[in-house]
SESEDO-916664 format. One record per residue (C-alpha): x, z, y. Coordinates in steps of 0.2 Angstrom, whole numbers, plus 2048, in hexadecimal, padded with zeros to 3 digits. Last residue first. Example, Ala and Ser with C-alpha at 12.3 -4.5 7.8 and 13.67 -1.06 7.14 Angstrom:
2
SITE,844,824,7FB
SITE,83E,827,7EA
! end
This chain:
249
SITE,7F6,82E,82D
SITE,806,835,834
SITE,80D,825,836
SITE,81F,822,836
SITE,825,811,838
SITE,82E,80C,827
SITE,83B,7FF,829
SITE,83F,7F6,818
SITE,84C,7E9,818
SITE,850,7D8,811
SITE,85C,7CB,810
SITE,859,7BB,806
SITE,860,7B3,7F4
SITE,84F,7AD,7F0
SITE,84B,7BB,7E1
SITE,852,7C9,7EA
SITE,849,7C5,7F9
SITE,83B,7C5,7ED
SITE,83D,7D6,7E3
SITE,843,7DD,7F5
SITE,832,7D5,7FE
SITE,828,7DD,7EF
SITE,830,7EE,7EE
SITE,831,7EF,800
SITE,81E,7ED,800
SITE,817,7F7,7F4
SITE,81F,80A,7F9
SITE,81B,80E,807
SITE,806,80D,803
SITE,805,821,800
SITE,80D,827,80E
SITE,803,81D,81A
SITE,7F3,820,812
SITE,7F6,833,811
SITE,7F8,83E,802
SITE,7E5,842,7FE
SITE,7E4,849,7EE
SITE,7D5,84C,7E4
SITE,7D3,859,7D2
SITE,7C4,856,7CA
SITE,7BB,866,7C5
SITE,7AB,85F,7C8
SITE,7A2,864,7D5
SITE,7B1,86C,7DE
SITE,7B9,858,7DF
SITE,7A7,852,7E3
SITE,7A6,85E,7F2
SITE,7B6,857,7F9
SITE,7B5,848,7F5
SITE,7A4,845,802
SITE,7AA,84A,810
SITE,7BA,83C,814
SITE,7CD,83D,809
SITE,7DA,832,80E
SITE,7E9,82B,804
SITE,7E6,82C,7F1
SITE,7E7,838,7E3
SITE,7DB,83A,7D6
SITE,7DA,84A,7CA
SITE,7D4,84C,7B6
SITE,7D2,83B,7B5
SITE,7C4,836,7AA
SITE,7BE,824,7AF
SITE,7B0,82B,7B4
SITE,7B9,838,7C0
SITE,7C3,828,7C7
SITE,7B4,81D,7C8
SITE,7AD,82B,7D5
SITE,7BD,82E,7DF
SITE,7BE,81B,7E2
SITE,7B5,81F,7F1
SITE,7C7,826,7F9
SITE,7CF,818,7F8
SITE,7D5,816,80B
SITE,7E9,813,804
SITE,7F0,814,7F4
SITE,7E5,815,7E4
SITE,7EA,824,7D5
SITE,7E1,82A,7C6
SITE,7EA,838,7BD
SITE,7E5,83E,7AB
SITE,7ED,84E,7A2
SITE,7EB,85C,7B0
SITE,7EC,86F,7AC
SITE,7DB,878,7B2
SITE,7E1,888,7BE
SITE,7D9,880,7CE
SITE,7C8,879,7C6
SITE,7BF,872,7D6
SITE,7CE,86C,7DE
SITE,7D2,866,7EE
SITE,7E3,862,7F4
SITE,7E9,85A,805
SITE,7F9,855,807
SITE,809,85B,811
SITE,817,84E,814
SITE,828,848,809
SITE,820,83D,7FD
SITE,827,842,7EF
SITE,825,855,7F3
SITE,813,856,7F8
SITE,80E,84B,7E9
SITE,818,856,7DE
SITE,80E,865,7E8
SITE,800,85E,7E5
SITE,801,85C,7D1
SITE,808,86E,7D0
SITE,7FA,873,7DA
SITE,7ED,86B,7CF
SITE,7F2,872,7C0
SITE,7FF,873,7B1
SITE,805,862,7B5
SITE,806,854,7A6
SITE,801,844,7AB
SITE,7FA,833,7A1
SITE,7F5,825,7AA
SITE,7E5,81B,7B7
SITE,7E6,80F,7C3
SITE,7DA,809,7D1
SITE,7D9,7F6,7D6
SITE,7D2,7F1,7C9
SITE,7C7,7E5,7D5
SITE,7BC,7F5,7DA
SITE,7C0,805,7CE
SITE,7CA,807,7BD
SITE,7DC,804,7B7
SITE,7E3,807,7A6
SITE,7F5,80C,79E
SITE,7FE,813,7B0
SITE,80C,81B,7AE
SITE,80F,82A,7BA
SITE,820,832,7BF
SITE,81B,834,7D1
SITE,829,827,7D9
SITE,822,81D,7CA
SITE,80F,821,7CE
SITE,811,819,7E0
SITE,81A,80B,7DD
SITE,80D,805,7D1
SITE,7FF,807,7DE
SITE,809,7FF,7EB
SITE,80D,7F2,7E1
SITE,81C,7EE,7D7
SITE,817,7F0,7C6
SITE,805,7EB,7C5
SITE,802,7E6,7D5
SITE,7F3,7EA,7DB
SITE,7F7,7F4,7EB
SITE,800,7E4,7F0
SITE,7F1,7D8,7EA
SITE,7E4,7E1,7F6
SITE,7EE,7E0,806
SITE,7FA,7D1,808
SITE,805,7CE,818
SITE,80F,7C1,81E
SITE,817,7BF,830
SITE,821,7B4,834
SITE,82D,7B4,843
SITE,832,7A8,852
SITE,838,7B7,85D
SITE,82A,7B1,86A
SITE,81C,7AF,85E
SITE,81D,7BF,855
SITE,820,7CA,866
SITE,810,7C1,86E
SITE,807,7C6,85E
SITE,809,7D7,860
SITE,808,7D6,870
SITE,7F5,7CD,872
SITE,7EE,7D8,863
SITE,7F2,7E8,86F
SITE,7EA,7E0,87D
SITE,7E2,7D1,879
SITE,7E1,7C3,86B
SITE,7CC,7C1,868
SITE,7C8,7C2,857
SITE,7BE,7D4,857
SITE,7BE,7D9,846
SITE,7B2,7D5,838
SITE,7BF,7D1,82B
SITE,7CF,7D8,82F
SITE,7E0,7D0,834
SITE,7F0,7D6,83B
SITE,7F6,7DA,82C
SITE,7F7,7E8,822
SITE,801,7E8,812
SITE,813,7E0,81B
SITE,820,7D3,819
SITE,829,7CE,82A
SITE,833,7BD,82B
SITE,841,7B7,834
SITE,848,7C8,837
SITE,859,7CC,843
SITE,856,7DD,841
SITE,850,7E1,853
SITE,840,7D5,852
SITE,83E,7DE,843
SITE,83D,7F0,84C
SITE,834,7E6,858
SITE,826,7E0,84E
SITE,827,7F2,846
SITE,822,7FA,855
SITE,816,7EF,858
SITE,80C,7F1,848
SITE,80A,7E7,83B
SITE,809,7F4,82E
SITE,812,7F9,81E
SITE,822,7F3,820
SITE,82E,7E3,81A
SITE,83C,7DD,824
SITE,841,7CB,81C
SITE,853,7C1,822
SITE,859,7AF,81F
SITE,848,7A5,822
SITE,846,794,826
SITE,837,78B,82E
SITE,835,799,83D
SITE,824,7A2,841
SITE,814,7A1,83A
SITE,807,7B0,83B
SITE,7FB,7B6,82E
SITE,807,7AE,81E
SITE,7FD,7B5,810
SITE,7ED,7BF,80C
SITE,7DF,7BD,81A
SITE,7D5,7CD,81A
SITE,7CB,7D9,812
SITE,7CD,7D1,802
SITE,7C4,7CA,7F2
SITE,7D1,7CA,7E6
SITE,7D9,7BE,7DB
SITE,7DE,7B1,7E5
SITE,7EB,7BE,7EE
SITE,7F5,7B9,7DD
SITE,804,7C5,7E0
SITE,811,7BD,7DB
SITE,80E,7AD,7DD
SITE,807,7AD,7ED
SITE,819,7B6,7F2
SITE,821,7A8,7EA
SITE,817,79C,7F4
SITE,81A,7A3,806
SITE,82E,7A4,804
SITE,82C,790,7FF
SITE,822,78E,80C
SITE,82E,797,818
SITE,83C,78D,811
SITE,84B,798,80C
SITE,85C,79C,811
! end
């Protein structure tokens, strides 16, 4: 058993949301109980994995999106009313952290993303160095997808302008990153993979030969927050489990 602040702080200390300029509140977003015996980490704080922990027996929930984004209606109805209904009447925390779990350097969702795809990063390029940037050796674009594909267990979208080219510089960024495509062609990747693709990267990956990847958003952003929440429920003597709600996104 551990103190909620003392839970709160060691997270803080890991992943040093100070350092970036956010979408939304990093941190405890919900309080619950004082003592905490038992995490469930996720990637969304959606209902069904409120309930899912409710289920579990959790005292706290650890996930990347929150419930909270700048510019968003503040009023507590509807969905946003259940969801934290359900966190308030089962007495549970809820902590999430955006920008600082892709960041990570070794155990965020970025990082976690190129070891499951045998990638090392040695640089990092785009907004807050938030993008990462290593050595790979596929003989083209489609071996590259189709490693993707396979590692991640769902179908990808692949779009190359140079289809035969073998493929020596990978640049990766979890999530909605799509307009780091343009830092990742200058900062000489030879293909990008991320979650979601929109019009424009499509052209610019035929334009110039740059290979891009959309893998899902979802599925590319599993991977950060189990391995923080188990790195610190692992630290403090707690309990933790991941429960990954599908999304097909």
């Amino acid at each position: 058993m551990i103190l909620r602040h003392d839970l709160l702080a060691q997270f803080d200390g890991l992943l040093q949301p100070e350092r970036f300029k956010d979408y939304g509140p990093n941190g405890l977003q919900v309080e619950g109980k004082a003592e905490i015996r038992r995490i469930v980490s996720g990637v969304t704080a959606s209902r069904a994995l409120i309930e899912a922990a409710i289920a579990d027996g959790a005292d706290a929930i650890f996930v990347h999106h929150g419930l909270f984004w700048r510019g968003m209606d503040g009023r507590i109805t509807g969905w946003m009313k259940e969801r934290i209904r359900l966190l308030l009447a089962h007495d549970i925390n809820l902590l999430a952290y955006h920008l600082p779990l892709d960041a990570h350097p070794t155990l965020g969702n970025n990082a976690q993303l190129g070891l499951r795809l045998g990638l090392q990063h040695d640089t990092t390029f785009g907004d807050q160095n938030l993008g990462m940037v290593g050595d790979g050796s596929f003989a083209n674009a489609a071996t590259l997808a189709a490693q993707v594909q396979q590692t991640l267990g769902r179908a990808v979208t692949c779009v190359s302008g140079a289809e035969a080219a073998p493929i020596r510089r990978v640049a990766w960024c979890t999530g909605g990153a799509q307009g780091f495509f343009e830092g990742a062609i200058a900062a000489g990747a030879d293909a990008f993979i991320t979650g979601e693709i929109s019009e424009p990267q499509a052209h610019l990956a035929r334009e110039t030969g740059t290979t891009f990847i959309a893998a899902g958003h979802h599925a590319t952003e599993r991977y950060g927050a189990p391995a923080v929440a188990a790195h610190v429920a692992q630290q403090l003597g707690l309990e933790h489990r991941f429960i990954d709600i599908d999304n097909p996104a």
